[in-house]
C-alpha positions in Angstrom: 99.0 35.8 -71.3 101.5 37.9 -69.7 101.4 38.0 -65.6 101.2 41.7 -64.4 103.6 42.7 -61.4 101.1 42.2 -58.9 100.5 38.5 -60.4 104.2 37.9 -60.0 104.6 39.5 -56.4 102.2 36.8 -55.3 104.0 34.4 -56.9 107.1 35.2 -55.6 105.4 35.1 -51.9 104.4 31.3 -52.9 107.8 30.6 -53.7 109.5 32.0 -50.6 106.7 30.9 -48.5 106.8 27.1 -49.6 110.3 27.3 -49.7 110.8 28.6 -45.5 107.2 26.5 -44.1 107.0 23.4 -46.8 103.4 23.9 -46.4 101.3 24.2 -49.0 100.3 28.5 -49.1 97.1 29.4 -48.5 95.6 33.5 -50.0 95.1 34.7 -45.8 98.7 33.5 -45.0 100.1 35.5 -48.2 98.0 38.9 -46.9 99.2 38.5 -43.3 103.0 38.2 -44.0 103.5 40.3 -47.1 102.8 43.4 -47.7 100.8 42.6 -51.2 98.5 45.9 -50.3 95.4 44.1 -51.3 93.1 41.6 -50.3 92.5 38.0 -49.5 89.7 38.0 -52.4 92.2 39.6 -55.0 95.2 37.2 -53.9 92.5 34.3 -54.4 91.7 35.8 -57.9 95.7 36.2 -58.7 96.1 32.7 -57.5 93.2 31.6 -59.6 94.9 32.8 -62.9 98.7 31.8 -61.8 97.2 27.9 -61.2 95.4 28.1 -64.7 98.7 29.2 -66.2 100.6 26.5 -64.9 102.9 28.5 -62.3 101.4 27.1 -58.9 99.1 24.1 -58.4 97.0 22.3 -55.6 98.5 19.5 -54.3 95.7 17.3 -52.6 92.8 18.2 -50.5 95.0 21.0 -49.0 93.1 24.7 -49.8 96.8 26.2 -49.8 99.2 26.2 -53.5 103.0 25.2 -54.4 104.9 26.7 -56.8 105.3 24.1 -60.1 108.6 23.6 -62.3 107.2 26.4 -64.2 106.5 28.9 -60.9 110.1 28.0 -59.8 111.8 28.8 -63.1 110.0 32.5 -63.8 111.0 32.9 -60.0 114.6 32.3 -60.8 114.4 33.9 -63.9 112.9 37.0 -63.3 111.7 37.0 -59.9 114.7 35.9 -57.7 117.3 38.8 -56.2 120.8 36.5 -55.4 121.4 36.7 -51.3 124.9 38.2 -50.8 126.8 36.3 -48.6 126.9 37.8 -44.9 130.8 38.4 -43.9 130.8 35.9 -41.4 129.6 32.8 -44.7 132.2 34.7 -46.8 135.0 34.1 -43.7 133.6 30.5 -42.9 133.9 29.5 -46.9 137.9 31.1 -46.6 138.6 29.3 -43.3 137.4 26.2 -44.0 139.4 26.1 -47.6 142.4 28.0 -46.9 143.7 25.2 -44.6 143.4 22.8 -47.6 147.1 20.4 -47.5 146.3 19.2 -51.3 144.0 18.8 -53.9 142.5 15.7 -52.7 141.9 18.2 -49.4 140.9 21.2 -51.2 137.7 18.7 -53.1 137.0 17.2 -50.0 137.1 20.2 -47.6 134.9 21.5 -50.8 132.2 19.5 -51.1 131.7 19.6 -47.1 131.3 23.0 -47.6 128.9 23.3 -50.4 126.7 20.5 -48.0 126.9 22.0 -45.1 126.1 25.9 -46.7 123.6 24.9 -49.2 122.1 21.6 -46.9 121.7 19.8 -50.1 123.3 17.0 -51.6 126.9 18.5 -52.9 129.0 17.0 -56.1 132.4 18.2 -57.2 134.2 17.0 -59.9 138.5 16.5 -59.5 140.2 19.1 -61.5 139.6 17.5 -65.6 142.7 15.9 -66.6 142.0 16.7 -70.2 141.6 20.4 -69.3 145.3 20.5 -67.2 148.6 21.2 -68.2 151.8 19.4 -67.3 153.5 21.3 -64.7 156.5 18.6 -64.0 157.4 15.3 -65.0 159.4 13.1 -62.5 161.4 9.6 -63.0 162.2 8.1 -60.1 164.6 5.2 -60.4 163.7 2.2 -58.1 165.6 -0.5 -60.2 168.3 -0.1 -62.4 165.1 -1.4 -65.1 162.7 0.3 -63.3 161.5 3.8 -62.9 158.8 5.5 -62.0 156.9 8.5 -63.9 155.2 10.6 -61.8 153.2 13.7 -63.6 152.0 16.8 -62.1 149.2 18.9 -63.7 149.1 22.4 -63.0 145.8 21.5 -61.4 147.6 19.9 -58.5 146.1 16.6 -60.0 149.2 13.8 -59.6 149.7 10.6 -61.8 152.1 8.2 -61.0 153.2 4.7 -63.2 155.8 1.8 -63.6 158.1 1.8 -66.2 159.5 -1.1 -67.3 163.2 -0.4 -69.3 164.0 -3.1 -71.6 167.4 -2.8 -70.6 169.3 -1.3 -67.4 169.2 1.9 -67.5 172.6 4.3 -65.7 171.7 6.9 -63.3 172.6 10.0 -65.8 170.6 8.5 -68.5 167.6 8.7 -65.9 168.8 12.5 -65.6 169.3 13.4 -69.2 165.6 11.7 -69.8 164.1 13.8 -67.4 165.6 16.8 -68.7 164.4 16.1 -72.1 161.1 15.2 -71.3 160.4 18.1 -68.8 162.2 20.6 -71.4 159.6 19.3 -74.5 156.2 18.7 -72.8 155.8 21.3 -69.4 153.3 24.1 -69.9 151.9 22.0 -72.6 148.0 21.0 -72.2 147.6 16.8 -72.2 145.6 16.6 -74.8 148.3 18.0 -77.1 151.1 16.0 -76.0 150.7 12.8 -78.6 152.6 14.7 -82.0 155.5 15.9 -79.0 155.5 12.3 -77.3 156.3 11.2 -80.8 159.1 13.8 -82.0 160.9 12.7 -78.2 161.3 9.5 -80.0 162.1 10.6 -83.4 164.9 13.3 -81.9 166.5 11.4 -78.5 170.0 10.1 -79.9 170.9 6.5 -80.8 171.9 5.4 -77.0 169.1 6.7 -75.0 166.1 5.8 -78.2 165.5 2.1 -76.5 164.5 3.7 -73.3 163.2 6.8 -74.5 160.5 4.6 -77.1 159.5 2.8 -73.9 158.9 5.6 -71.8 157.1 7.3 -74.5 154.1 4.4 -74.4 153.7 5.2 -70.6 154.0 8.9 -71.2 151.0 8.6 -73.8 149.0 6.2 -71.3 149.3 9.1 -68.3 148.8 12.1 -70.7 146.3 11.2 -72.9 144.7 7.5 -72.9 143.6 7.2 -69.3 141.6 10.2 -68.6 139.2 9.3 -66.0 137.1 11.7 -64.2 137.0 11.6 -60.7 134.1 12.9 -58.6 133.4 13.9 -54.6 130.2 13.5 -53.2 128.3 15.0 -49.7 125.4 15.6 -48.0 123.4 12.7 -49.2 121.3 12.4 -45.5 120.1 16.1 -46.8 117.5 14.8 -49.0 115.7 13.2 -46.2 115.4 16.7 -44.3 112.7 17.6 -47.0 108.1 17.3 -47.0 106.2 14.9 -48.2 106.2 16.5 -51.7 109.7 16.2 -52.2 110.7 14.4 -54.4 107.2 12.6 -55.4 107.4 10.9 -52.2 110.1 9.0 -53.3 114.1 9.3 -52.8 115.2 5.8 -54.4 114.9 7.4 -57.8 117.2 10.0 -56.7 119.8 7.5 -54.7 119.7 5.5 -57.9 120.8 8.5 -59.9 123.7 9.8 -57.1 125.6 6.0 -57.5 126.3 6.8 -60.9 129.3 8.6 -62.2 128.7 9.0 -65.1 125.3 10.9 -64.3 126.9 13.3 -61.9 129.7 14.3 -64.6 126.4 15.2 -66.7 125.3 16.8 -64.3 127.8 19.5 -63.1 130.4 18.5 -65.6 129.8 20.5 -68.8 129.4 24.2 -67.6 130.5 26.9 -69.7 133.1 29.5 -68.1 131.4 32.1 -65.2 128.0 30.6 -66.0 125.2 29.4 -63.4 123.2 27.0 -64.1 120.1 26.0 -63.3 118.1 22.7 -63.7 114.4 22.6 -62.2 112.4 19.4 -62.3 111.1 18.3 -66.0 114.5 20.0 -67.2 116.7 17.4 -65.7 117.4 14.8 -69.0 118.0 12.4 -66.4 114.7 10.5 -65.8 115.4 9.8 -62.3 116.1 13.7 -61.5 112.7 14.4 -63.3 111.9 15.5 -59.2 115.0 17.3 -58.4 116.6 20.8 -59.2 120.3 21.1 -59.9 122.9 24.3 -59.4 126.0 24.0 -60.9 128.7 26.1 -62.5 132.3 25.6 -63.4 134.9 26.7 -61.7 139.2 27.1 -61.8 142.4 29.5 -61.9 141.6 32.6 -63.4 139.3 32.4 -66.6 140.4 28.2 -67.1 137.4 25.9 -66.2 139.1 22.4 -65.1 136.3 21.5 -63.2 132.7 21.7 -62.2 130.8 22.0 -58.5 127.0 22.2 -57.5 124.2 21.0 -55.4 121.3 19.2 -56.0 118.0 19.1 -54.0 113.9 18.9 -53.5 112.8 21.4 -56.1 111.5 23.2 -53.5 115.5 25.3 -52.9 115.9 28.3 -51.5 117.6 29.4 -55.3 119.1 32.9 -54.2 120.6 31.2 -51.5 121.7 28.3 -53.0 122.8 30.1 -56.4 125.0 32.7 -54.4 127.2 29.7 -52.5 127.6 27.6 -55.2 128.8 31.0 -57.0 131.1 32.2 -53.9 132.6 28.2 -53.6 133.6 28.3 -56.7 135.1 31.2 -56.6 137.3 30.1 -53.8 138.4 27.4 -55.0 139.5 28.9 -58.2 141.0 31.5 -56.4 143.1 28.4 -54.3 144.2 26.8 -57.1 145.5 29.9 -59.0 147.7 30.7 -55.8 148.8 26.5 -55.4 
């Protein structure tokens, strides 16, 4: 049965309600403080058919409603209008970030932000290495059979490892490797460095293919073979700000879930481009999140996703709110990184 638009402006007054109070909403509170233009009677009846459709439900003795996973997701689906940012969040955000020394700095000052803003738990994924480019390779001599390889994404992301040479190596050998290596492999994304790793060997000439077969291994091993993911996490003292129904009553599910990397890479990791999106409750595929909601999107220079940022919280969220920071954040820090 389809809800008519006076069904869903009561639900939408639920939402918001439960939302600001955390107290269950009862038909007289709706009447006094919106203007529904009808009566406590009707709202009771409107309630009556939105808690037999699965959109709001009673939660113990209590004669007021809360919203369900279902009443939260028509709300942000149809029911939600996304808050702009007032100019003084919109200079706090550029502030805050624009000071930012390095990447490490920009993820960090990041998802401090998104806590703060948002007061929910905030996750932010290190610029991907297997989305990045190679900006500039380095060798740093430190022995004359020892060098170091330092990489530089065009993510800001830095690698650094040991080389071992199987001989020593002379000082414009280390040059004429560096040249060769930067001249084949910058502007080139990681994963498609293997075939050009190779040809360095196949092409370097006769004196320099000892070194350059050795440095090749360690080039592979940065570019391609080591790619882990690296996440930021804030805000975790938010989830105890909540009601008693947050959460079922019970945050060690959730705690659970946060120490586990490879849960919040599912989690905000794999967004499509300029897309927002939004997990509520039973949509999670984690069990342990079965009580949370989730906003996440990805974010980078330009139209390139390297990363992805978002909050998670009671399913009880202020979702305009929370959907238009975690939309401006990223924004930022794309912007950031395009400039860096």
């Amino acid at each position: 049965m389809g809800l008519d638009d006076r069904k869903l402006a009561v639900l939408r007054a639920i939402v918001e309600d439960y939302v600001a109070t955390q107290e269950p909403v009862g038909s007289r509170a709706l009447v006094e403080r919106h203007q529904l233009g009808v009566s406590p009677a009707t709202v009771r009846n409107d309630m009556a058919v939105l808690e037999e459709e699965g959109y709001i439900r009673q939660p113990h003795t209590s004669a007021g409603r809360v919203p369900t996973d279902r009443g939260y997701r028509l709300f942000v689906d149809r029911l939600s209008r996304v808050k702009p940012l007032s100019p003084a969040e919109r200079r706090a955000i550029e502030r805050f970030l624009v000071g930012a020394v390095d990447l490490d700095d920009v993820v960090h000052r990041t998802v401090r932000l998104l806590a703060q803003l948002t007061r929910q738990v905030a996750v932010v994924q290190y610029p991907s290495l297997a989305r990045s480019s190679v900006r500039h390779l380095e060798l740093v001599p430190i022995s004359t059979t020892r060098l170091m390889l330092v990489m530089i994404a065009d993510t800001g992301r830095v690698e650094q490892r040991l080389v071992e040479m199987p001989a020593p190596i002379p000082a414009e050998d280390v040059t004429d490797l560096r040249r060769v290596v930067n001249e084949k492999l910058v502007g080139t994304r990681l994963s498609d460095t293997p075939p050009l790793v190779q040809a360095l060997v196949d092409e370097a000439s006769p004196g320099l293919r000892p070194a350059m077969a050795t440095l090749s291994s360690v080039l592979l091993e940065t570019l391609v073979e080591r790619h882990e993911e690296r996440i930021a996490l804030a805000g975790t003292a938010n989830l105890t700000r909540g009601g008693l129904l947050d959460f079922q009553g019970s945050l060690r599910p959730i705690l659970e879930a946060l120490e586990e990397e490879v849960v919040l890479l599912k989690l905000i990791g794999e967004v499509e481009p300029s897309t927002m999106r939004v997990r509520i409750g039973d949509e999670n595929e984690i069990d342990n999140l079965r009580a949370a909601s989730v906003v996440s999107t990805g974010y980078g220079p330009g139209a390139t996703i390297v990363g992805g940022l978002g909050v998670l919280g009671p399913t009880r969220m202020d979702y305009p709110g929370t959907i238009a920071t975690v939309r401006a954040v990223a924004r930022y820090v794309g912007d950031l990184l395009a400039q860096n």
